[in-house]
C-alpha positions as CSV (number, residue, x, y, z in Angstrom):
1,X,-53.5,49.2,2.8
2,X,-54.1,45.5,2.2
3,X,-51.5,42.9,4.0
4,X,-50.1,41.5,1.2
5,X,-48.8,45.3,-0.3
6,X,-47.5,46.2,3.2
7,X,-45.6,43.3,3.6
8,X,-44.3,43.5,0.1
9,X,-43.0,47.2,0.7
10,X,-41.5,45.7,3.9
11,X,-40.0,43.1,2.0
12,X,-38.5,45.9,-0.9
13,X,-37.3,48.1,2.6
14,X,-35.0,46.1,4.0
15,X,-33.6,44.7,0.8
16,X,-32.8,48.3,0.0
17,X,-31.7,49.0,3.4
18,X,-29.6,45.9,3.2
19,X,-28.0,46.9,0.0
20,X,-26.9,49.9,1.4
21,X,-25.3,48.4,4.5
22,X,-23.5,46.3,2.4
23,X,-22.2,49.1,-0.2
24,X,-21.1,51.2,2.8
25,X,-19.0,47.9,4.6
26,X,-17.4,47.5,0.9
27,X,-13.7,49.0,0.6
28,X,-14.5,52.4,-1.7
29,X,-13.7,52.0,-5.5
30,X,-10.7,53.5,-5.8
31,X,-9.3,53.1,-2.6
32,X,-5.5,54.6,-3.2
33,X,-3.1,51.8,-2.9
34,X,0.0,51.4,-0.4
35,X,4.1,51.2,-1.6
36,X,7.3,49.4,-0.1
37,X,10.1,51.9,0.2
38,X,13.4,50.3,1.4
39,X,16.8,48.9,1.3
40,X,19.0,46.3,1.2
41,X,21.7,45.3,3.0
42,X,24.2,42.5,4.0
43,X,24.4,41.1,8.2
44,X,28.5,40.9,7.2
45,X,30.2,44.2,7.1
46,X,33.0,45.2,4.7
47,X,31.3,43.1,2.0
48,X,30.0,45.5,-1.0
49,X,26.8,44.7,-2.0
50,X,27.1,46.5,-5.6
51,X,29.2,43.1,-6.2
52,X,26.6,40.9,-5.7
53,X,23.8,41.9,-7.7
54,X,21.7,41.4,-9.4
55,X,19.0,41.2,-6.0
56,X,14.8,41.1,-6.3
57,X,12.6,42.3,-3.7
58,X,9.5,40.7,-4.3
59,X,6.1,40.3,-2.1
60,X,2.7,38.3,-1.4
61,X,-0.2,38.9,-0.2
62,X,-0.4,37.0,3.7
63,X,-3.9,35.5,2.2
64,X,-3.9,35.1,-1.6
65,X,-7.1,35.0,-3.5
66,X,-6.6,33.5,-6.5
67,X,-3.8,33.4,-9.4
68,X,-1.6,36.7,-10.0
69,X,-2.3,38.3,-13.6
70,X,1.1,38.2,-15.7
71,X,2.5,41.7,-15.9
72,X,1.5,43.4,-19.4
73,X,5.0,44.4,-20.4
74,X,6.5,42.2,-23.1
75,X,9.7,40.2,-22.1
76,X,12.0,39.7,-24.3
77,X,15.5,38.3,-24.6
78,X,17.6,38.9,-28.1
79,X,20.6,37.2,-29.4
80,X,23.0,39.6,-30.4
81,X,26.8,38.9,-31.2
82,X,26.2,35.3,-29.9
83,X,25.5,36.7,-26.4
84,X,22.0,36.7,-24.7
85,X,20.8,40.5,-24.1
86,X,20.0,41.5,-21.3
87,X,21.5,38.4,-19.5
88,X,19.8,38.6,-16.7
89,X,15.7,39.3,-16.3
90,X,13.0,39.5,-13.9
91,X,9.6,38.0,-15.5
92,X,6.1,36.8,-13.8
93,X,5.0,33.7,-13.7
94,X,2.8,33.2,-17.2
95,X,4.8,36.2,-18.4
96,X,5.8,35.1,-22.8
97,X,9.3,35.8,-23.0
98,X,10.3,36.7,-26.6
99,X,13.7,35.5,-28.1
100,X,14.6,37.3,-31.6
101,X,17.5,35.8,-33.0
102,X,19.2,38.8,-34.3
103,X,22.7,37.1,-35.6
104,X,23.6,35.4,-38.8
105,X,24.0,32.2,-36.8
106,X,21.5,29.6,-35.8
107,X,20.8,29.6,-32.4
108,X,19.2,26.8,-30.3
109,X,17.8,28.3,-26.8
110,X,17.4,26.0,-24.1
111,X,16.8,25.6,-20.1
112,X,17.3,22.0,-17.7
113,X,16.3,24.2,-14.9
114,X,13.8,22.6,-13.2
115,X,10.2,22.8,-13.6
116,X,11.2,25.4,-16.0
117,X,12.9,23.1,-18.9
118,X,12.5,23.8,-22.6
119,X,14.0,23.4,-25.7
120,X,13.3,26.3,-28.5
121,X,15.5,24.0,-31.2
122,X,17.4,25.7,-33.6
123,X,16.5,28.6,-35.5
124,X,17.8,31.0,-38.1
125,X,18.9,34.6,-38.7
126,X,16.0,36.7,-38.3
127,X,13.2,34.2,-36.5
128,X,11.8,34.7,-33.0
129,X,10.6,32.2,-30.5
130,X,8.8,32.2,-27.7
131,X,8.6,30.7,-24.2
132,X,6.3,30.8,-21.2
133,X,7.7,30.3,-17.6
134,X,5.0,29.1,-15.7
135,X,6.5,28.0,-12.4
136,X,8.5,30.6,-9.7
137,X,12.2,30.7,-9.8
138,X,15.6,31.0,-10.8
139,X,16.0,29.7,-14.7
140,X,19.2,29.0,-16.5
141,X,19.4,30.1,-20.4
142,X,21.8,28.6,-22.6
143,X,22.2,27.6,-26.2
144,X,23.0,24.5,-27.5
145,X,25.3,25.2,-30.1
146,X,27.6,28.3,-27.9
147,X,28.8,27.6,-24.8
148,X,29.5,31.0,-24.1
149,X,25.8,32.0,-24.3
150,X,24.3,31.8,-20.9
151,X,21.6,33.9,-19.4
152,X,19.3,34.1,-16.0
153,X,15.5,34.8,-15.1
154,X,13.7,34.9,-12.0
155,X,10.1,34.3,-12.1
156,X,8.4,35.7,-9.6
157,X,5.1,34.4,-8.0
158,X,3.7,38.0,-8.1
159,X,3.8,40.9,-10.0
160,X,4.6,43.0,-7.0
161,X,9.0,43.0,-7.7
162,X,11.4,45.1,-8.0
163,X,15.5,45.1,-8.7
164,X,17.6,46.2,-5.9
165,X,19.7,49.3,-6.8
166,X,23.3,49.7,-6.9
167,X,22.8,51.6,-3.2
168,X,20.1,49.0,-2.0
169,X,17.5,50.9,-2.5
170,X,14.1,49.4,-3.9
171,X,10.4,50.5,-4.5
172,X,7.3,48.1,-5.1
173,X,4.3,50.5,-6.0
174,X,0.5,48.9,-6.2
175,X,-0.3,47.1,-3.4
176,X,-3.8,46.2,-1.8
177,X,-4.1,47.2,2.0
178,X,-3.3,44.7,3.4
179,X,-0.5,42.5,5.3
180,X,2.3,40.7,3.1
181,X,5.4,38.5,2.9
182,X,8.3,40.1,1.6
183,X,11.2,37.7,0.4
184,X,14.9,38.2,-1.5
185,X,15.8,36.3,-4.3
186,X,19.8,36.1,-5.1
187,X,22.3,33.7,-6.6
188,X,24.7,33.8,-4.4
189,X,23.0,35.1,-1.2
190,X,20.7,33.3,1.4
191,X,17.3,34.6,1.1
192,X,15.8,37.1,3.5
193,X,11.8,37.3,4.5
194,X,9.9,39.8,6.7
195,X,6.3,40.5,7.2
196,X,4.6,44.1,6.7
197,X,1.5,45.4,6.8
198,X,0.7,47.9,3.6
199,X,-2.4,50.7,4.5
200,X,-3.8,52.9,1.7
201,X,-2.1,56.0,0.3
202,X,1.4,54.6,2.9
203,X,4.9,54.1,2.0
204,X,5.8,51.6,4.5
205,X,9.3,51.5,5.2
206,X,11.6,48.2,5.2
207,X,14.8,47.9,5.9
208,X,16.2,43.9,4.4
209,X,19.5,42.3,6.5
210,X,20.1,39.6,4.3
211,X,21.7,37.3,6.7
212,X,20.0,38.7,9.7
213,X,19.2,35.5,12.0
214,X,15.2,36.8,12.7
215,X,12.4,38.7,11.6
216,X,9.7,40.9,12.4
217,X,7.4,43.1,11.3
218,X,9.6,46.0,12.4
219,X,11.8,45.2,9.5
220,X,14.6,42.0,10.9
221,X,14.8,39.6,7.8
222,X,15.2,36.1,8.6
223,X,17.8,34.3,5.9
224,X,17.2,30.8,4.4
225,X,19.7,28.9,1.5
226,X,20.8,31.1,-1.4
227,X,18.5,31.2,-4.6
228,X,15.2,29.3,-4.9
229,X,11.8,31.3,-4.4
C-alpha cells in the first residue's frame, strides 16, 4: 500500500471515528422533555388567594441561548358592549394581539404603559387592529373615547407560563433539561423567584410562598415589589 493511500484512510478513520464520538456526546433527538407541577400560596395566613388573581407562573432558562419564539396561538382581544374581552391576558413577547371591534361604536385602543405604548386610533364597527408587545411586562389597555374600557396583559419573556388556578395550582409542560428561574407576576402581590432544576421525562415539584423572605432550590420563594417582570 503506497504512503500517501494509508495516510489518507487514516485521515477518513478518525474523521469517522470522530463523528461518532461526537453523535454519541449529542443529547438524543427526541429527548422527552421535563414539567413544573406546583402551587401557589401566600407567606400571610387568612388571606384568600382566589381574591387576588389573576397570578402567572412563568420560567427561564438559567443560561439563555438566544431569543424565545412567540407562542403560535393567536391573541386576541375583542370589543364587545364597550368592554374589552377577556380583560385580562397572558401573551409572549412578539406575540400579535388582535383587537376586533365588534360594537357599533368607534373605538380608539390605546396603552402609556411603558415601553409598551401604542395608539391603534379610532376605528369603526366591524374593523380589527393589531398590536405587537415586544418588551416583558404588565400593560394597561384602555380606549380613548370610554373610560370604562380598561384591560391588562402580561408579556412574558418566555413561552414557558402558565395562570395560577383558583386552588394555586399550576403546570408549565415543555421544558429542556436543564436548570431555570421561576418567577410570579401579580398586580397587587410582591413577586416571588426560586431556582429548579428540570431532568427529562420529570415533573419537578414547586411549591411558591409569595412573600416568603428566601429561596432555594428546595422550593422557598424569595419576594421582590409587586408587578414588573
Amino acid at each position: 500500500m503506497r504512503a500517501g493511500a494509508f495516510h489518507g484512510g487514516a485521515r477518513a478513520l478518525g474523521a469517522s471515528l470522530a463523528a461518532a464520538l461526537a453523535l454519541a456526546a449529542a443529547p438524543a433527538e427526541g429527548e422527552p422533555t421535563g414539567r413544573i407541577e406546583g402551587s401557589v400560596s401566600l407567606a400571610v395566613e387568612g388571606v384568600p388567594l382566589a381574591g387576588l388573581l389573576p397570578i402567572v407562573v412563568y420560567v427561564q432558562p438559567e443560561r439563555a441561548e438566544g431569543e424565545p419564539v412567540p407562542a403560535p396561538a393567536k391573541a386576541e382581544i375583542r370589543q364587545q358592549n364597550a368592554h374589552f374581552t377577556p380583560e385580562f391576558s397572558v401573551v409572549t413577547r412578539g406575540q400579535n394581539i388582535t383587537m376586533p371591534n365588534d360594537d357599533d361604536i368607534d373605538h380608539n385602543v390605546y396603552s402609556a404603559s411603558e415601553n409598551n405604548r401604542f395608539d391603534l386610533g379610532i376605528y369603526e364597527a366591524g374593523q380589527v387592529r393589531s398590536v405587537k408587545l415586544q418588551h416583558p411586562g404588565q400593560v394597561d389597555i384602555h380606549c380613548s373615547i370610554h373610560e370604562s374600557m380598561n384591560a391588562t396583559v402580561f408579556v412574558s419573556p418566555t413561552p414557558w407560563y402558565a395562570r395560577v388556578a383558583a386552588d394555586g395550582r399550576f403546570a408549565i409542560d415543555g421544558l429542556e433539561p436543564g436548570r431555570y428561574r421561576l418567577r410570579t407576576w401579580s398586580k397587587r402581590l410582591p413577586r416571588a423567584e426560586m431556582f429548579l432544576r428540570v431532568r427529562p421525562g420529570e415533573a419537578v415539584p414547586a411549591h411558591v410562598v409569595i412573600g416568603a423572605p428566601t429561596a432555594s432550590d428546595s422550593g422557598a420563594a424569595r419576594s421582590a415589589s409587586p408587578g414588573g417582570r
